[in-house]
C-alpha positions in Angstrom: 0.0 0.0 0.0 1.4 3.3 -1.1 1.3 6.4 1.6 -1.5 9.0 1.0 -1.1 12.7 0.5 -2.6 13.0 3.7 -0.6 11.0 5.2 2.6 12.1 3.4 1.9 15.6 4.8 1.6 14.5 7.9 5.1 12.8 7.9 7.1 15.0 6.4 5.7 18.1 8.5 6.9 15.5 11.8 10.6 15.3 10.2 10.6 18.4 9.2 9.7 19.6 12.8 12.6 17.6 14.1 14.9 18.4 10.9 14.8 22.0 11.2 16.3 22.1 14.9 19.7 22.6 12.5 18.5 26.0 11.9 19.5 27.1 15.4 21.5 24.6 16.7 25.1 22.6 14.9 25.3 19.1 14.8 28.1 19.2 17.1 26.2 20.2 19.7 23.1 18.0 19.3 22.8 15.1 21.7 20.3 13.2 19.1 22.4 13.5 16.1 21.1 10.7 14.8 17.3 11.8 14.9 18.1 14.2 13.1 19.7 12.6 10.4 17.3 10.2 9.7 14.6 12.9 9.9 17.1 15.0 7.1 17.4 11.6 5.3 13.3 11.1 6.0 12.6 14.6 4.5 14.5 13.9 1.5 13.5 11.2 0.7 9.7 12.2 0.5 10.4 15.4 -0.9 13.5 16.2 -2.9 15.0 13.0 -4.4 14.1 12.1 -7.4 10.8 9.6 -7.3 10.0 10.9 -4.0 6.2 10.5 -3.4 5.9 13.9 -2.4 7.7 15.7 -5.3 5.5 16.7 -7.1 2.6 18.2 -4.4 5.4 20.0 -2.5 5.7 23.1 -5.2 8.1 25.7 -2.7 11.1 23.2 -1.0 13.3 26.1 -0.4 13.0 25.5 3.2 13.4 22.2 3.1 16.3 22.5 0.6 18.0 24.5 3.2 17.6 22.0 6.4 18.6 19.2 3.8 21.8 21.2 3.0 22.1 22.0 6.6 22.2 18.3 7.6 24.6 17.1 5.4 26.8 15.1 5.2 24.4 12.3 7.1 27.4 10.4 9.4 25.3 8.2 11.3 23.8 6.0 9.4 25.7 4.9 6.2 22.7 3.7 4.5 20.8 6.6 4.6 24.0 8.6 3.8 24.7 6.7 0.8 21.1 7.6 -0.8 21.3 11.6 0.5 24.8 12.1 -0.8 23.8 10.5 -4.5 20.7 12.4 -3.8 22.8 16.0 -3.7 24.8 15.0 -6.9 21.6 14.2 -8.4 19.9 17.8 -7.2 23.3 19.3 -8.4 23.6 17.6 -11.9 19.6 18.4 -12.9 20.5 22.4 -11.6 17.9 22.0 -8.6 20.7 23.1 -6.4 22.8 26.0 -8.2 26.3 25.6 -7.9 26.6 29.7 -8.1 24.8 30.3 -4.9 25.1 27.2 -3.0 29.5 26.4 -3.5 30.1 27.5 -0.2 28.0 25.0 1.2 28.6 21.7 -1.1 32.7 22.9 -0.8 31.9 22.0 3.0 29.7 19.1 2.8 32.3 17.6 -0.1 35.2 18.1 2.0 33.6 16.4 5.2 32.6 13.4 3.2 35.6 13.0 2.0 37.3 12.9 5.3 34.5 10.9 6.4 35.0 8.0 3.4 39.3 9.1 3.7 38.7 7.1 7.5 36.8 4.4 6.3 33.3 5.4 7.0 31.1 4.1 3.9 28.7 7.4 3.8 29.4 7.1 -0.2 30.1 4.7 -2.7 32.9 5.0 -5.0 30.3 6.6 -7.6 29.4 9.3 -5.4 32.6 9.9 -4.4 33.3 10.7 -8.7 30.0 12.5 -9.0 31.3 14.8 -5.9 34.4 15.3 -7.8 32.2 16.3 -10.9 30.4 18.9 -9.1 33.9 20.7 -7.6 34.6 20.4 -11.1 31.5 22.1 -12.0 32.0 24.7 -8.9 35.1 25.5 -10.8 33.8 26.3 -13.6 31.5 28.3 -13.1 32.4 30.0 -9.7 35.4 32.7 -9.5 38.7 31.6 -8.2 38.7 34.2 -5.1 35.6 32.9 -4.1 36.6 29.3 -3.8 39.5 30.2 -2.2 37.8 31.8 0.1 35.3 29.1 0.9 38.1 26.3 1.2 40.2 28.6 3.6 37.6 28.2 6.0 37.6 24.2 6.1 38.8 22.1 9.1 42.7 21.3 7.8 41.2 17.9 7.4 39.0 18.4 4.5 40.9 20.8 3.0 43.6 17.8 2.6 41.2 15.3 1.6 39.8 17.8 -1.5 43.3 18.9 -2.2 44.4 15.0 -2.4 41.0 14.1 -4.4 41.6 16.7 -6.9 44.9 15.5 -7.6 
């Protein structure tokens, strides 16, 4: 049995409710990580990826664009990670997220994946991992040097490494 509108609605205002917390507060300072990952992941997946049930009667996301951008990358559960980070190549690749506005954040959420998959954490198959390549690569083309500079400069040490090495 398929879910109903209704009961779509229903859901994804729940995650969304528990989702947006990363509006206020960091992941590093949640004690429920976790929840609210899987309510990111949850939102997503009802919403924004592509065959989502909810695609297509959800006409503004730009809210919940932003808390899924907020809540990435997903580190808890690789599963779910795995399916939001093809998700943002995906919503990168069809121009539903625009590299132009949006580098600074998918420079950060790259590098931390990288790190994260650099110490053996499966949050992205080997695929991803080349389709997050391909959007630097679009970043760089498209998005003035200064500014990328700019927006790596203020990485953790460790991801600037692990974009610097994937690059190479």
């Amino acid at each position: 049995k398929s879910l109903s509108p209704t009961q779509g609605q229903d859901l994804l205002r729940k995650v969304y409710d528990i989702a947006k917390e990363l509006e206020t507060v960091s992941k590093s300072d949640m004690d429920h990580v976790a929840l609210v990952e899987n309510s990111v992941s949850s939102m997503a997946s009802l919403t924004l990826l592509r065959g989502s049930p909810l695609y297509d009667s959800v006409s503004d996301k730009g809210a919940l664009m932003n808390v899924f951008m907020r809540g990435l990358p997903i580190e808890e559960d690789f599963d779910e990670a795995k399916i939001c980070h093809d998700g943002l190549c995906d919503l990168v690749e069809t121009n539903i997220i625009n590299v132009q506005t949006e580098y600074r954040t998918l420079i950060r959420i790259i590098g931390k994946i990288l790190v994260l998959v650099s110490e053996g954490d499966e949050v992205a198959s080997q695929n991803t991992c080349s389709r997050l390549m391909g959007v630097i690569g679009k970043i760089q083309q498209t998005v003035d040097g200064n500014s990328i500079q700019a927006a790596f400069s203020v990485l953790e040490p460790e991801a600037q490494e692990a974009l610097v090495s994937a690059m190479q």
